[in-house]
C-alpha positions as CSV (number, residue, x, y, z in Angstrom):
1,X,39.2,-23.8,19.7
2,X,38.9,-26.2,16.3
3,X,37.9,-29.3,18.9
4,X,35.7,-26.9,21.1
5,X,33.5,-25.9,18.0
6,X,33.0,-29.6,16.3
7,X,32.1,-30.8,20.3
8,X,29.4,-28.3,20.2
9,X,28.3,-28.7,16.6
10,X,28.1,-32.4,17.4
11,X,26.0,-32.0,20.4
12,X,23.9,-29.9,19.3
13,X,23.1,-32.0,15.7
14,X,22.7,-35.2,18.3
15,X,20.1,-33.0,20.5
16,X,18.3,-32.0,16.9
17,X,18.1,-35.6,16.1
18,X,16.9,-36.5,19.8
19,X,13.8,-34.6,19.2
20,X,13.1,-35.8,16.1
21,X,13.8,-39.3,17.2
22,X,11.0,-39.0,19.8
23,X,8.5,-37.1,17.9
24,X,8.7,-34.0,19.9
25,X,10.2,-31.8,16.9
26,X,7.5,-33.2,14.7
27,X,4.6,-32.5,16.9
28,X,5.7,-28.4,17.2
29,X,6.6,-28.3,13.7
30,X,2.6,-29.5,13.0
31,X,1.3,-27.1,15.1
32,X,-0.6,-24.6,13.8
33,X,-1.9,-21.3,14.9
34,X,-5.4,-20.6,16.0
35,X,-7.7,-19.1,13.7
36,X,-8.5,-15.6,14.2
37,X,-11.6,-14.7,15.7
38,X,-14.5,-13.7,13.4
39,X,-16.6,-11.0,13.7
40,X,-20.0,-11.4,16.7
41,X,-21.6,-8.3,15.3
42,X,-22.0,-5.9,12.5
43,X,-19.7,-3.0,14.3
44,X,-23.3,-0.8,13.9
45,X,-22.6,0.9,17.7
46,X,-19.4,2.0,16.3
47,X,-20.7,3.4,13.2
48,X,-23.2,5.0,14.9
49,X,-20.8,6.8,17.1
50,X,-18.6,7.9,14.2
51,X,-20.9,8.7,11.9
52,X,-21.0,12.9,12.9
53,X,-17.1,13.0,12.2
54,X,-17.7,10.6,8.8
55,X,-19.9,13.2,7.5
56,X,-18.0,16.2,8.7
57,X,-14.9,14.7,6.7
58,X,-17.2,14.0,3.6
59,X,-18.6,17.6,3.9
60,X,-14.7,18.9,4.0
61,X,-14.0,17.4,1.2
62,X,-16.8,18.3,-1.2
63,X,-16.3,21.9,-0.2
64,X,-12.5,21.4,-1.2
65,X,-13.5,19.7,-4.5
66,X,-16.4,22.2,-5.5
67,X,-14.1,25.6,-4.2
68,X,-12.4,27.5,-6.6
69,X,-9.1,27.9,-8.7
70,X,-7.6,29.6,-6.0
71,X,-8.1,26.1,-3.4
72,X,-5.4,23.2,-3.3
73,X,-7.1,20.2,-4.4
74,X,-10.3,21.8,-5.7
75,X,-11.1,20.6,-9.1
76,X,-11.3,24.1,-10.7
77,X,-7.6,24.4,-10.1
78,X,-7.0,21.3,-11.4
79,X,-8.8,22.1,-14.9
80,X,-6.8,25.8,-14.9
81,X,-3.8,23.4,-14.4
82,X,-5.2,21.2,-17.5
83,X,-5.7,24.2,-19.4
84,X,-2.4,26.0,-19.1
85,X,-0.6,22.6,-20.0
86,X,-2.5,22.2,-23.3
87,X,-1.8,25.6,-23.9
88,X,1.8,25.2,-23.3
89,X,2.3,22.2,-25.3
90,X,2.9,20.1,-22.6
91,X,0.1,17.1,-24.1
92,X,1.7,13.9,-21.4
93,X,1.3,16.3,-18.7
94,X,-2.2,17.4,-20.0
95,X,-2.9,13.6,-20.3
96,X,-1.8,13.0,-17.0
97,X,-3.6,15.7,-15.4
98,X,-6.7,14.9,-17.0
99,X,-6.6,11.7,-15.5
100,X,-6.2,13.3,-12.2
101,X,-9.6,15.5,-13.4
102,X,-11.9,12.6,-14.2
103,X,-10.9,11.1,-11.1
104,X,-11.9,13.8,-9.1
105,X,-14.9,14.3,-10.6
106,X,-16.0,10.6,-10.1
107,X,-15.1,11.5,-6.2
108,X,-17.7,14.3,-6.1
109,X,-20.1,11.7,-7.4
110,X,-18.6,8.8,-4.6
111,X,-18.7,11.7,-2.0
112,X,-22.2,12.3,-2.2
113,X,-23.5,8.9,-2.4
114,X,-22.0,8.3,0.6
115,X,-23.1,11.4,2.0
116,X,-26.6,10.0,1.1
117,X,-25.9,6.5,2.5
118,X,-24.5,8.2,5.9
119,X,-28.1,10.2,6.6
120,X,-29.6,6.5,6.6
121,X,-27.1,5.6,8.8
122,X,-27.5,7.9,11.2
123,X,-31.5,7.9,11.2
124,X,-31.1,4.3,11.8
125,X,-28.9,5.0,14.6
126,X,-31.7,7.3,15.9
127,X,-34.4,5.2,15.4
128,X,-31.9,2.1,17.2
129,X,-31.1,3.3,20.7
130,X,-27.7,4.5,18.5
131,X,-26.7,0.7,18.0
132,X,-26.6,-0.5,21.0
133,X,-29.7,-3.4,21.0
């Protein structure tokens, strides 16, 4: 079994140096993949085509932000949640949560610029034969 495995080990180093011998091994090894393809287009006949679901999510989620304290992820319930952990003593979870807060705020203000930006869109899209030219 020893003689068996050195045989094979042997021939397969003296195949290895073979290919190197001839230049084969070093020609594959320099190889190197093909760039990938850059973009033809701006994608505006997709974005035109998604933009009625992009501005049904954005409307989702402002109504969720700006519902009330009784709403998961609505920013009243987040400032009750504030509120009853400064009350409690709890200041690193306060800190924390505020964080949180002031995020979600900024969101509301992201939210609607896009909101904004997406009515462009769409009476470009309108005004564009949807993209498509």
């Amino acid at each position: 079994m020893y003689v068996r495995r050195r045989r094979r080990t042997l021939l397969v180093g003296l195949a290895a140096a073979a290919l190197l011998a001839t230049g084969t091994g070093l020609a594959a090894a320099d190889s190197t993949p093909a760039p990938a393809a850059t973009p033809t287009g701006d994608g505006a006949q997709a974005l035109c085509k998604r933009a009625p679901k992009i501005d049904h999510r954005i409307d989702r989620a402002l109504k969720r932000l700006n519902a009330g304290a009784d709403k998961r992820g609505s920013i009243a319930r987040l400032q009750q949640r504030v509120d009853n952990a400064k009350a409690a003593g709890h200041n690193e979870i306060a800190t924390y949560l505020q964080d949180r807060l002031t995020f979600r705020k900024s969101l509301v203000t992201t939210l609607q610029q896009r909101q904004k930006d997406l009515s462009d869109v769409r009476t470009w899209c309108r005004n564009n034969n949807e993209g498509a030219s």
